[in-house]
N, C-alpha and C positions, 0 to 999 in steps of 0.2 A: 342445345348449344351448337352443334356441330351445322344443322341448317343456319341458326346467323350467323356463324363464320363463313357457309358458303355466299352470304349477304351483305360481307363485311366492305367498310369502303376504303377503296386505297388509289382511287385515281388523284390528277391532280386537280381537275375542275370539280371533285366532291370535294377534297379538302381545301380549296379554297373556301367553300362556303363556309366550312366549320372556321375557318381561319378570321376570317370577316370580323367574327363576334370576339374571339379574342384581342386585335387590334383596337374594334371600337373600345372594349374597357379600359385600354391603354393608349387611351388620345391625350392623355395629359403631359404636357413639357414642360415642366418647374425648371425655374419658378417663374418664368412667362414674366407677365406684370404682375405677380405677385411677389410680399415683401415678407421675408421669415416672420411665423409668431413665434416667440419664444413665453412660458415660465419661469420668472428669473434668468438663470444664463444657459435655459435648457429648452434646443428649438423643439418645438412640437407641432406645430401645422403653418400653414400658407394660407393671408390674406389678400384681397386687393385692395388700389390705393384707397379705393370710396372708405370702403370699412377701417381701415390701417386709421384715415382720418376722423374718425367717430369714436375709434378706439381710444384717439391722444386726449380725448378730452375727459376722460374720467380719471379719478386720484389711481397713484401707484403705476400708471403707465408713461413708456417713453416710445417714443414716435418718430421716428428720423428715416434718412435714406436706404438707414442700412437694415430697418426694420420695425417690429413693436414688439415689447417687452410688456409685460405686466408680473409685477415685482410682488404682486400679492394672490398667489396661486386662488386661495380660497376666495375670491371676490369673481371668479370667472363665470360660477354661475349666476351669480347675481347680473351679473355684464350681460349677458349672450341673454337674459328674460328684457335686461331695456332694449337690447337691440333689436329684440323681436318686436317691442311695442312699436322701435319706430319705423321698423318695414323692412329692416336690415336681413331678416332670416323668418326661417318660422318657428313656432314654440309649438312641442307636441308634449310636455307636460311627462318625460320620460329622462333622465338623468343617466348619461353614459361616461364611463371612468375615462380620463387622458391620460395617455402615454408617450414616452416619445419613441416607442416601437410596442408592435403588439404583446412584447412578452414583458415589457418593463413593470416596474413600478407602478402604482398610479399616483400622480403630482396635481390631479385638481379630477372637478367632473363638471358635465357641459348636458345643455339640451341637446337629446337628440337631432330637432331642427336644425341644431348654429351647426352641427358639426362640418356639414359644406360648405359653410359661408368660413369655417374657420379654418378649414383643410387637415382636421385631426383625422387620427387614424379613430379607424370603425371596425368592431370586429365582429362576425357574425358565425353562424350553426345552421347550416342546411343540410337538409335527410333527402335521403334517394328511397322513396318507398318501393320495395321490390317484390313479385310476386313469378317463383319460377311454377307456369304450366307445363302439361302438358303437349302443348301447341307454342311453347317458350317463356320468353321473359316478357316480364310485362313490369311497367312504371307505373303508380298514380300518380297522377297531375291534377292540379287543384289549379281553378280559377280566381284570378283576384277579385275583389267585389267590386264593382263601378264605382263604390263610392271612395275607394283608394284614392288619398290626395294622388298620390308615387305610382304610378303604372297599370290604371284602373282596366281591368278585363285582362290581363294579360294572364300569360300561363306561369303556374309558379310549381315550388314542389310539393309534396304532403305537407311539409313543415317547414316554415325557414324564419328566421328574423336574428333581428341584432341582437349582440349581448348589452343586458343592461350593467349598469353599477353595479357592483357586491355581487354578479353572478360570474361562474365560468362559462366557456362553450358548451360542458356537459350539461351544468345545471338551466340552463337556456334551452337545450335540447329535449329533453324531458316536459321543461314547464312548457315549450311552445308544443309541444306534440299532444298535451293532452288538452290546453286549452283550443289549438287553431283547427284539430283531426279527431278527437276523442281515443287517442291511442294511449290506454292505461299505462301508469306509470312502469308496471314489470313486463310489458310489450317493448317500450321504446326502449327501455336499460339493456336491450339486445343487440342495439346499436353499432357498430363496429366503425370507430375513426378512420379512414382511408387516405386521409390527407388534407394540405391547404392549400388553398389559392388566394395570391395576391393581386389587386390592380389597382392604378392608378386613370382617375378617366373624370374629365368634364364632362357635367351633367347640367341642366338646364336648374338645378337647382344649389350647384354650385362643386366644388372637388372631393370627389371619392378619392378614398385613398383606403379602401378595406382588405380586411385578411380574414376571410373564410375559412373555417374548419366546414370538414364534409365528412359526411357520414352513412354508412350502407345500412338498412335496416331491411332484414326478411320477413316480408309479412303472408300470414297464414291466407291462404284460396278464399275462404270462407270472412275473411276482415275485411266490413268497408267502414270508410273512415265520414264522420261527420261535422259538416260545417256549424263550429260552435260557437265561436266571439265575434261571426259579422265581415273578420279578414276575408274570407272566402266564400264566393259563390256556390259553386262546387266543385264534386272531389268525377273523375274519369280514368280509368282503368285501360290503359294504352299498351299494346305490342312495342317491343322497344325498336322494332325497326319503325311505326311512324313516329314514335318518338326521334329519329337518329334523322328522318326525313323532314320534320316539322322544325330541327334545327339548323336543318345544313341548308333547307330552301326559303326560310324566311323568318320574320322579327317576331312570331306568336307570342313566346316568350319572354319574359324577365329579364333584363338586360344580363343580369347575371349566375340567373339560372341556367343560359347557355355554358358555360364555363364549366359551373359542377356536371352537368349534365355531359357533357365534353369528353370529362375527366371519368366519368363513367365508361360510355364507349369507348377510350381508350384502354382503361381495366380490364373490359371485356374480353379484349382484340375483336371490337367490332369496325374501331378503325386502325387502317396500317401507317401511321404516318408518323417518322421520326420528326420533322421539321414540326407536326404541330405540336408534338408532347414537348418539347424543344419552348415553343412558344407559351403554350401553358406553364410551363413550370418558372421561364424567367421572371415571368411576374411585370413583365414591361417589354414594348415594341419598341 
């Protein structure tokens, strides 16, 4: 530890790089030309006008300047599957609870697809696989598969994905660690939560607006981790200084796997910078 501290970054041309990746997840301006959705008289995401217009046309919804309402929570899913038939979103056949913040209630549930098109909150579980050597710290990093609709070849973590319906972030944490990594269920329950990241950010596939839980897990010298459901190309065993290089100098990465990873090296002190924890932690630029 004591050599990456002597490694650590604290000028201001390195953290700008790190800096980069947390603005880009918060390029979003609400509500732009978008028009509140609400649940009865409870907003929950941001549409635009195309959609707002496709929306007015099914029973129980109301449609005007000041917004759309659908007055019949449990008809949402049913909505956001025609929407996908007619081009409006996509359907990936995965059911996510809505809220009108990540710790609420849940008031209806949605395909994961519409979730952009509809600008609900999305909430997810990323693991930071860690291995302290001899020679230091070390990360594994898993590649996405090519055939990833969402970010094909990019660099991701050992484990990460959305929460579905009826799970928590823990129990997402677990189910995705042993389906995406092969990391037995009483490896990953070692897990330790470290924190959350929030962002708001346009994406080519429509508005994020997620809340990450992240989590540290120490894994044994001797653990490599296996690519089991197809998510993942494969898994590499990285020094965390070119980890800390491959984020500050360029987009390898997950859009938002820069973030947690971020949030890492600052845990560390492997970077010095008040303005970026600053920026990480507002949850918006």
């Amino acid at each position: 530890m004591d050599e990456l501290k002597d490694k650590r970054v604290d000028d201001a041309a390195a953290i700008g790089g790190f800096l980069r990746h947390i603005r880009t997840c918060n390029n979003a301006r609400l509500p732009g030309e978008r028009l509140p959705f609400r649940l009865g008289a409870t907003p929950v995401g941001w549409v635009r006008p195309g959609l707002a217009a496709a929306l007015a046309g099914f029973p129980n919804v109301t449609a005007d300047a000041a917004g759309v309402t659908l007055n019949d929570p449990t008809a949402l899913a049913s909505i956001a599957r025609t929407l996908a038939e007619r081009g409006f979103c996509r359907w990936r056949n995965e059911q996510f609870d809505v809220r009108t913040d990540p710790g609420g209630p849940v008031l209806a549930q949605i395909d994961r697809g519409a979730i952009p098109s509809f600008g609900v909150f999305a909430v997810g579980a990323h693991l930071n696989g860690l291995v302290d050597r001899t020679d230091g710290l070390h990360v594994w990093i898993a590649r996405r598969a090519a055939t990833k609709t969402l970010d094909p070849d990019k660099l991701d973590h050992i484990t990460a994905g959305g929460v579905p319906a009826g799970l928590t972030p823990w129990e997402t944490l677990i189910k995705e660690a042993e389906e995406e990594a092969a990391i037995p269920a009483a490896l990953a329950a070692q897990a330790r939560h470290v924190g959350t990241i929030a962002y708001t950010m346009e994406r080519d596939e429509g508005l994020r607006r997620d809340f990450v839980h992240c989590y540290d897990l120490d894994l044994p010298a001797d653990f490599v981790p296996q690519a089991m459901d197809g998510e993942v190309a494969a898994f590499e065993l990285w020094p965390v200084v070119e980890v800390i290089a491959a984020v500050r100098d360029g987009d390898a990465f997950k859009f938002n796997v820069n973030l947690v990873l971020i949030d890492l090296f600052l845990r560390r002190g492997l970077i010095e910078s008040a303005e970026l924890r600053v920026a990480l932690d507002s949850g918006r630029l």
